[in-house]
Every structure is written in structure tokens, then in C-alpha cells.
N, C-alpha and C positions, 0 to 999 in steps of 0.2 A: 135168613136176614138178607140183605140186600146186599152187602159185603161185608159185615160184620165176621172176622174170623173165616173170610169164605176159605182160604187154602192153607197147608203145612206148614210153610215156610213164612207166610204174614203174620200169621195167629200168633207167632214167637215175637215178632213184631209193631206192636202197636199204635208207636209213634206214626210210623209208615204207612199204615193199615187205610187204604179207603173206605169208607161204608157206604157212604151214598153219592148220589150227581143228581143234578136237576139243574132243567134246562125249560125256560117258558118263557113268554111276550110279559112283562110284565105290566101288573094289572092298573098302576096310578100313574104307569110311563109308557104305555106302549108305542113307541120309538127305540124301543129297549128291549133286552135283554135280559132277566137272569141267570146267571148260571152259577149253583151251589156246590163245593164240594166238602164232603167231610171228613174227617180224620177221628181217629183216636176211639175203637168201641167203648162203649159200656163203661162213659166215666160214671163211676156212684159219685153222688157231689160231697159227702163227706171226706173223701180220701186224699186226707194230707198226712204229715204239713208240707210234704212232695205234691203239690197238688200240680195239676194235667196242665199241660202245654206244648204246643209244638216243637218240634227235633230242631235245635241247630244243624245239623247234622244231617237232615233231610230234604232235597230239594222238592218241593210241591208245585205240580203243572196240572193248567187246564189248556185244554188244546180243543182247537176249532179246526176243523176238515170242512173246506166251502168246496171243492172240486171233485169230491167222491175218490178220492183214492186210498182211502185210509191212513195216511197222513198229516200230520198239522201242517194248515195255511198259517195261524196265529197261534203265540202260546203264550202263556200269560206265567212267567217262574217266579213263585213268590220263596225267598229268605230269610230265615229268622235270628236273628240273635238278641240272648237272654245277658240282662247288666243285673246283679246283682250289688246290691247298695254298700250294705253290712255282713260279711262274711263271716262274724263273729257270732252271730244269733241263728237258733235253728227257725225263727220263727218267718213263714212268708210275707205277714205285715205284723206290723210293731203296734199300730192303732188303725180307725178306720179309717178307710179308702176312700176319702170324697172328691177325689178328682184321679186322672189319670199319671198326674204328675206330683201327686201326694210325698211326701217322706218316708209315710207310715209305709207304703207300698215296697219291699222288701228286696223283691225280686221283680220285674218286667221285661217283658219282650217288645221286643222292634222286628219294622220287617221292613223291606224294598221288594217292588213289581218291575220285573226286566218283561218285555215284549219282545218276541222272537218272531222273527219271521222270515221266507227264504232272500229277504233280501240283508238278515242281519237281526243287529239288537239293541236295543236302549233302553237304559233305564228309567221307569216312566216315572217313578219317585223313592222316597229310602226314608228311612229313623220315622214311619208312619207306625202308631202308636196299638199293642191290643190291652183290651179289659183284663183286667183280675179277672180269675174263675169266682164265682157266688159262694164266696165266705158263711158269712150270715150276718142276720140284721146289726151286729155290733161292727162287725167289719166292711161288708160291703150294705151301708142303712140305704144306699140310693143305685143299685145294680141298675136299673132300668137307664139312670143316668148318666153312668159309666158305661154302658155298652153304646146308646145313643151320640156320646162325646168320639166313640171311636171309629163311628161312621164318617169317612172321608171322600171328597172330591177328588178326583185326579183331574191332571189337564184331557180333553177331550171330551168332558162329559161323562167322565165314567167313575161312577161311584165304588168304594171297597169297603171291605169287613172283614177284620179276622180275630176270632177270639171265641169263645168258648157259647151254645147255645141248647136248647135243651134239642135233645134228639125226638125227632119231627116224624120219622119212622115206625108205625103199629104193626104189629106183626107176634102172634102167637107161639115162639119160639117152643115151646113147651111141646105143642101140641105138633106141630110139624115138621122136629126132629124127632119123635114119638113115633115113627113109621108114620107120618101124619094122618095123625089122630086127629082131626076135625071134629071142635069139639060141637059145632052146630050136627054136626053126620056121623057121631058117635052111637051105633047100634040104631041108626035109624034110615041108613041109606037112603030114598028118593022121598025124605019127608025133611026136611031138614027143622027144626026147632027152633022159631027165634029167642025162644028164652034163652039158649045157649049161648052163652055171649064167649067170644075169646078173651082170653090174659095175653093183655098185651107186656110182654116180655122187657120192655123197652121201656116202660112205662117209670118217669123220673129221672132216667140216666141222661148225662151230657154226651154231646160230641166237640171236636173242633171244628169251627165253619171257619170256610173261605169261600167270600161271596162278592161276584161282580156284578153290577151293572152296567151294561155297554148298548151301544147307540148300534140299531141297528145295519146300520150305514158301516163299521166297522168290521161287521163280520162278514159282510156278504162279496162275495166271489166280485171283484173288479172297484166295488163300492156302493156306495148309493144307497138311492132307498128300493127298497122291497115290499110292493105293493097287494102283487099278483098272486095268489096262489100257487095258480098253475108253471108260475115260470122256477124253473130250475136253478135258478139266485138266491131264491128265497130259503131252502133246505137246505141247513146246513148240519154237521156232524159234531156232538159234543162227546168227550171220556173227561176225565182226571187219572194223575199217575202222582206216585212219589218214588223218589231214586238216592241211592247215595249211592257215596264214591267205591270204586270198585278196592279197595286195602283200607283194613282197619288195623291197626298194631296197637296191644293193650301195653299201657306203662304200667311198672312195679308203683307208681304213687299214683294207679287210680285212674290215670288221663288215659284218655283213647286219642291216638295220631289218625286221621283221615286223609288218603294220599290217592291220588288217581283218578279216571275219567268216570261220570258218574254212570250209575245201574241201575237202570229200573227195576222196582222192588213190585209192586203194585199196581194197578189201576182199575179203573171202574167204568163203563159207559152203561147201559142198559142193568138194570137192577136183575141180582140172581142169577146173571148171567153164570160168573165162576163158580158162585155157588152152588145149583141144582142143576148146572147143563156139562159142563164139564168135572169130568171122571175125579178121581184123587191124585193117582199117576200123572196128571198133564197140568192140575192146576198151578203148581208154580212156574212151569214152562210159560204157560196163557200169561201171569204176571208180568214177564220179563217179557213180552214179544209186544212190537205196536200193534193196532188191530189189521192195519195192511199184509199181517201174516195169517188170520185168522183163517183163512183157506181149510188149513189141514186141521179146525174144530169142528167144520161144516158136519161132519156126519153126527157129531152130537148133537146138533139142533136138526137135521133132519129125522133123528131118531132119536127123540131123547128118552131117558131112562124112566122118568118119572110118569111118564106116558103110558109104558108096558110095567108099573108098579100099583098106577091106580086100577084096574080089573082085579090084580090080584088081593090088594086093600081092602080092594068094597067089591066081595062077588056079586055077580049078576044085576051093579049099578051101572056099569060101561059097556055092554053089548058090542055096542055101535066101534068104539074106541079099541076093544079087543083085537074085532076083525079088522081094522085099518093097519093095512102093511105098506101103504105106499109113501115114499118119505114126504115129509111135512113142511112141503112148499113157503105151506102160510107161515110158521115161525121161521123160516129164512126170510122171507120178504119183511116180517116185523123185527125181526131182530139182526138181521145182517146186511140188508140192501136199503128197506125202506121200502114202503108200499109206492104203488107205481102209480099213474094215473088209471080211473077207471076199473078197479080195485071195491074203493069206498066213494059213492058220489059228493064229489063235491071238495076232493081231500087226494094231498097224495107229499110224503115224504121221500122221495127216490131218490136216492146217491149216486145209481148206477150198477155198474153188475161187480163191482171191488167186495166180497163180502168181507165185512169188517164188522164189532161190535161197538155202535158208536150210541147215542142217543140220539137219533135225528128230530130236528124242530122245524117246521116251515113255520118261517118268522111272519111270513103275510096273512096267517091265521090269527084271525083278533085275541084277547081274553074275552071269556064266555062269561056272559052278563048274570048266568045262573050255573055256575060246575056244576060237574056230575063226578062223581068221586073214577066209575068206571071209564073216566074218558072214552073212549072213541067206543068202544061196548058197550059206552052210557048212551050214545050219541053226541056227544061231548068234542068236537073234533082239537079243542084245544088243548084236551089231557090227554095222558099215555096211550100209546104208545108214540104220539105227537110230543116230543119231550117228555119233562115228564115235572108234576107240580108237587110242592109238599106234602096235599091231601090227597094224591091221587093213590090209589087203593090197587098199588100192584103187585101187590101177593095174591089178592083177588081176580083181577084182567090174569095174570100169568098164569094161573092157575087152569082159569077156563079157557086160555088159550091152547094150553097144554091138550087138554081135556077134549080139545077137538070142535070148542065154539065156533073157532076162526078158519075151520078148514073151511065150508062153504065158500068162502071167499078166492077160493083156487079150482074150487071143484060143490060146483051148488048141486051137484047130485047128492052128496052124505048128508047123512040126517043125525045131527049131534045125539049125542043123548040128553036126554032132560036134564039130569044134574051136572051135564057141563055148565049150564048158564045158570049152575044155582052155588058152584063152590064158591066156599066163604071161609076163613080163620076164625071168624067170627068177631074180628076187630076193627075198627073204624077211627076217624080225625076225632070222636067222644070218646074215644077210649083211654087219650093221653089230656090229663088236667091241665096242661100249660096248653092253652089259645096259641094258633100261628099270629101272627103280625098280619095287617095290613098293609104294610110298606115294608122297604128294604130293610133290614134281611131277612123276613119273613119268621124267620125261624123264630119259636117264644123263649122268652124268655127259660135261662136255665134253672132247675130249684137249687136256691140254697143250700149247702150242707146241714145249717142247723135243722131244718124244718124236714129233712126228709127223713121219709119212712121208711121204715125195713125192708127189704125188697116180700113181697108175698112169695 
């Protein structure tokens, strides 16, 4: 998964837990920015009547690095606190929820956006309202309408979202912690099947989104607009993190006391990073460090594991990949620097030489008037590993980047093997029944509790 349960100490954690980040020009504002981040794996939408919502008790940041040092220029701390109406009923609504200010509504959260930055902080608004999770039709008859009411303006042009959305994420979990088992490349090594289709793993379940849109005049190193490609303003560094405070003391009547300076628990920039690149031994360490420390993971991304896993998975399907002993330049430069100029023509994300794991976006790359699920191995220069977009398909790119696609681009003498540029999960944006959005926040709609299905 993309952080889903990626380390020991989150997976205990959930409230906490990042799963995803996305970061793209958005496509009905491009002056803008999106940047997504998620929380909470693997909500089933039935699971009340405690039903999912973010931690009080959690501080959740997105952070922007415009200067290349792996550091936030900008960080966006979103807070939550939960009012509870009626403490006397176990029930989360009493009747249906047709507005966000209903009675029937039980329980609700509120949040405030503070803006940090090194010259300080302020709060950019407070008591901004999120949806109910997706009841069912008796409770929530108008979800789409309730989520819509709780898209808000801040001053500045920047729009927010927070509140529960269907997970946007396809990815064959089945099949890929199965020693990955690819179920297109199951006993068929360099033929792959397209009937084999993956199960997508994810397929129904909610997350929690936090989602901004921001002008891109805001993010960029000095200000202004961001025109040029090639200019080095333009590429900027996106993660998410959440932290709580460092002492928790439990009461005899149940309350937890929170006391002290906060701790980062988690974070996310590049999908699967802590997941498949980093060991078991290191990954809660990775959690807790900003990516300016990232230095001392490098040898995992110059040599990662899964690389010297696939020959031995599928005999004599990686030849080429076998013999490659020399460290793997190209997933440093996509996953820790940023591609440089003259790299890929026409394209270049470069941070600098800070290796950090960030999600880099050069914002003066238009939306592409036709995606390619592979961005930039689609030819797609607007999707991953140039941010990265809802549909974009990178269990797939990572895969074949792993595989030795991407070295050419450091060294055009190696010649991939064929089924580097053919691995697949076998999952795709048709694999998950809820449609992304066309507008903000993209993500679809979440399914109801009543209507869903039993997981297969």
C-alpha cells in the first residue's frame, strides 16, 4: 500500500497513520495547487456506531519545502475537536443528517488551519465544519450534499476539505504481500495475461482526507507566479506528517491526560516509500525523523530489496536486473533529489543535492489535457513521479522503476529487461466503483455503510 500500515509502531496507530499524499496543478484552477493527505486505513463504512474520525489528540501537517533542504518553508497544522451533543444516547445521529448543523447529528468535529512559517504563525481560520461519515440512505439521504456544504474558502484564495472520502488508492494487496504474486505474471513470466485482472484490496473502504487548494503564488520560494519550467521556483517539495504530544497518562475514569512538546508519529511524501524501501528495523525511526535526515536511508534506495527479490520470484525473467550491481542512481534522483535538467527532455523536478523523501511537483507543468495513468513512463510529464495525482498508477511506475525501467536514464548503456516495462498489479482507476471527482477534492465519494459489500 502506499502507507497503509507501512511500519510497527503506526499500524498500532491509526488515528495517526498516513496512507497517501498527492500533490498536482490542479486541473479546473491551474493557478493552484492540490495537495491531498490521508489518514485513517481501511475504514469499512459499516463500522459504528464509533464510527471513524479524526484524533483530537493528533496534530496533522502538510509541509512545503520551496528551497531544497528538506525542511518546511510552509506548513499548513490542521486541529480537531469533537462536541458531542447528547452524551446520554449511544447513537452517533438520532435522525437524518440534512445539513451539517442538523440536531439529529450526534457527534461533530471542528477544526482550525494555523500557517507556519520561519517567520511565525497564524491562524488562518477555526470552528470550520467536517461531514458525517456515510451513514446510509436513512441517515445520511444527501452525503454528496453534506460533503459539498463542507467545502470552504479561506482568505487568500485557498480552498479546504476535511472529512471522510472513499480511498482513491488500487493496489492488489493480496497479491503483493504474497511474496508478490502478480496475478497478471502468475506462472507465466514474460507473457503477462490481460485477463488476469488484480483485486483491488481497497476496493470500498474510506479514508480521512485533508485537502487544499492553494494559489500557486504561495508556495513558491520568494512568491509570485511560476511560469517557467526550467526555473528552479517552480519545484517545490510536498510530505504530510501527524504527531502527538510527547506524555500521555491514562486516568482510572478512562480519560487520557496529554502533556508536552509534540512527536512526530508518521509521515508520508513519495508513496511506498516506508513501505517496500525501508527495512522493519528502521521504519519507525524514518517516522519520527524529517526528510532533511534522510541521508542515512540512502543505501536503501540505492540498493533496494525488492530489486534483488524479483530474479529470485520469477527465474530467468530479470537477467539484465540480476547482474546490475551498481547502486541505483535513478531511484535517488526520483525519489530523493528530484530529476535534474536534461535527464527527461523537456521536464525536470530538482530540489538539489539534500536527499530527502519529498514528493516533488514543478508547478509550471500544465494539467495534461489527456492523463496517462503511468505519468512520466506514460509520457505524461504531469503525473508521477512529477507529484503525484489520484489516478496515477504507482504501484505500477514503482514497480518498473524498481525493475530497472529507469536506469537508462543514468546510464543508457543497460538494456531493461522486457518485463520491466510490463509489471502490473493488475489494477487500475476501473477497478475502484466510486468515480474520482472532477473538482475539489477529487476524491469520490465515500460508500455508505448500508450498501456495502462484504469485503471479497
Amino acid at each position: 500500500m502506499s502507507s497503509h500500515r507501512e511500519a510497527p509502531g503506526i499500524s498500532k496507530d491509526p488515528v495517526a497513520d498516513n496512507t497517501d499524499v498527492y500533490a498536482f496543478v490542479s486541473p479546473d484552477r491551474p493557478d493552484t495547487v492540490t495537495i491531498i493527505a490521508n489518514y485513517i486505513p481501511l475504514e469499512y463504512p459499516p463500522g459504528g456506531p464509533n464510527f471513524f474520525e479524526f484524533g483530537d489528540d493528533v496534530a496533522y501537517e502538510i509541509h512545503i519545502d520551496n528551497d531544497g533542504d528538506g525542511r518546511p518553508n510552509v506548513t499548513y497544522r490542521f486541529r480537531f475537536e469533537t462536541v458531542v451533543r447528547n452524551p446520554e444516547t449511544f447513537l452517533y445521529n438520532t435522525g437524518p443528517i440534512e445539513s451539517l448543523d442538523s440536531p439529529n447529528w450526534n457527534r461533530r468535529q471542528f477544526y482550525r488551519v494555523i500557517k507556519q512559517t520561519p517567520q511565525g504563525q497564524n491562524e488562518i481560520d477555526h470552528s470550520l465544519p467536517c461531514p458525517p461519515c456515510n451513514i446510509g440512505p436513512r441517515s445520511t439521504p444527501n452525503y454528496e450534499g453534506l460533503a459539498a456544504a463542507a467545502v470552504r474558502s479561506l482568505p487568500g484564495g485557498v480552498k479546504v476539505f476535511a472529512g471522510q472520502r472513499n480511498d482513491g488508492f488500487y493496489v492488489d494487496l493480496g497479491s503483493v504481500f504474497d511474496l508478490l504474486d502478480l496475478r497478471p505474471f502468475q506462472n507465466l513470466h514474460l507473457i503477462p495475461s490481460p485477463a488476469a485482472r488484480g483485486v483491488d484490496g481497497l476496493r470500498g473502504f474510506s479514508v480521512h482526507t485533508i485537502a487544499m487548494q492553494i494559489p500557486k503564488s504561495h508556495l513558491a520560494r520568494g512568491g509570485g507566479r511560476v511560469t517557467d519550467p526550467s526555473n528552479a521556483r517552480a519545484v517545490i517539495g510536498v510530505w504530510a506528517s501527524a504527531s502527538r504530544r510527547k506524555s500521555s497518562i491514562q486516568e482510572r475514569d478512562g480519560r487520557v491526560v496529554h502533556a508536552g512538546p509534540w512527536v512526530q508519529v508518521s509521515r508520508l511524501g513519495n508513496p511506498l516509500f516506508n513501505e517496500v524501501i525501508v527495512p522493519l528495523g528502521d521504519k519507525d525511526e524514518w517516522n519520527a525523523l524529517p526528510p532533511s535526515a534522510d541521508s542515512r536511508f540512502a543505501r536503501y534506495v540505492l540498493h533496494p530489496e525488492v530489486a534483488s527479490l524479483l530474479p529470485v520470484l520469477y527465474p530467468g525473467v530479470f537477467p539484465h536486473l540480476a547482474s546490475l550491481r551498481a547502486p541505483r542512481r535513478d531511484l535517488e534522483a526520483i525519489l530523493l533529489t528530484g530529476l535534474p535538467p536534461g535527464i527527461v527532455p523537456g521536464f525536470q523536478n530538482y530540489t538539489g543535492a539534500t536527499l530527502a523523501d519529498e514528493l516533488r511537483l514543478n508547478m509550471a507543468i500544465p494539467p495534461a489535457s489527456e492523463p496517462n495513468v503511468f505519468g512520466i513512463l506514460g509520457g505524461d510529464l504531469a503525473g508521477f513521479p512529477n507529484g503525484r495525482r489520484p489516478q496515477d498508477d504507482v504501484v505500477a511506475v514503482e514497480l518498473r522503476a524498481i525493475a530497472g525501467a529507469t536506469y537508462p536514464l543514468i546510464e543508457p548503456s543497460f538494456t531493461p529487461d522486457a518485463a520491466a516495462s510490463k509489471l502490473t498489479d493488475g489494477t487500475s482507476p476501473r477497478s475502484n466503483p466510486v468515480p474520482f471527482l472532477d473538482r475539489f477534492p477529487y476524491l469520490g465519494t465515500p460508500i455508505d455503510g448500508f450498501h456495502t459489500q462484504p469485503p471479497r
